[in-house]
N, C-alpha and C positions, 0 to 999 in steps of 0.2 A: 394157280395159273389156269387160265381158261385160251382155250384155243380153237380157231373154229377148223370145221373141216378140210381136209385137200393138204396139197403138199406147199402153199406159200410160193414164195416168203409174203408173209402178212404186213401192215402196220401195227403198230404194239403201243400200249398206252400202260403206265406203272402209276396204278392210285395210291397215293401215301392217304392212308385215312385218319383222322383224328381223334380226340378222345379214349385214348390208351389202350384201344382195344379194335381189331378188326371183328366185325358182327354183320349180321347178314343182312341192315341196312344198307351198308356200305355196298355189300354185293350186289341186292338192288339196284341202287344209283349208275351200275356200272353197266347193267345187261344191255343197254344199246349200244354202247361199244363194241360187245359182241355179238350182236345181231349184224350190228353195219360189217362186220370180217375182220374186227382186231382183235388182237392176240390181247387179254388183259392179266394183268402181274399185282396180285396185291401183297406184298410184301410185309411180312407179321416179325415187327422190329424188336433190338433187344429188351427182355424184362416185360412184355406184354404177350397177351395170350398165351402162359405157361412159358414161354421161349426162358433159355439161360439168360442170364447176364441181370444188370439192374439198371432201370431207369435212368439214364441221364441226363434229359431236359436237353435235347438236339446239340448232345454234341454224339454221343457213342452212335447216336443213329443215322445221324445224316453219313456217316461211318458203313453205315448199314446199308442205306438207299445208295448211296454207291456201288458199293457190294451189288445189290439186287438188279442196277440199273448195268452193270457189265457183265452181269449171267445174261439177264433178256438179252441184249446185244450180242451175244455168243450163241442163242440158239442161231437152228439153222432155217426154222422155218419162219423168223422172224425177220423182216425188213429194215435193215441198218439204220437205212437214210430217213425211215418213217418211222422213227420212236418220240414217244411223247410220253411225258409226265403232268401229272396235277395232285393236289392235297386240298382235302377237308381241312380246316381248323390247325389244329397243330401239323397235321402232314402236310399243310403248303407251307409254313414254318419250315421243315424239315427240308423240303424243294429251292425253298430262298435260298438256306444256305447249303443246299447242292451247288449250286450255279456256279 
């Protein structure tokens, strides 16, 4: 989680990334986000990057971005009404079937 300074509440943006792995590409692609003053969430899903659980092929995870996307909505210096999601490759996968 990246958060810029001050006390908010911010807009928030949740990057599902693809490729089975969050790596600090991903992190790249993201720093204007938080240059422009949003809160960014990258959320490291089951059975990837050491995390428990195993692999599902978007079903245990989109389980997951759930999960991930009603913690960000529950901080308090994050913006309700201004939350936004996107995905890479298999993370906009994962976002379809958020919806």
């Amino acid at each position: 989680l990246w958060a810029p300074d001050g006390p908010g509440p911010f807009p928030a943006i949740m990057f599902c990334h693809g490729g089975y792995e969050l790596n600090s590409s991903n992190v790249a692609a993201c720093r204007p986000f938080l240059d422009a003053g949003y809160v960014v969430l990258f959320p490291a899903l089951r059975g990837e990057n050491g995390n428990p659980g195993s692999y599902e092929l978007l079903m245990g995870e989109v389980d997951d971005a759930a999960a991930a996307a009603r913690w960000l909505a529950a901080q308090p210096f994050v913006d309700r009404g201004r939350i936004y999601a996107f995905g890479h490759s298999l993370g906009g996968g994962v976002l379809e079937l958020l919806t």
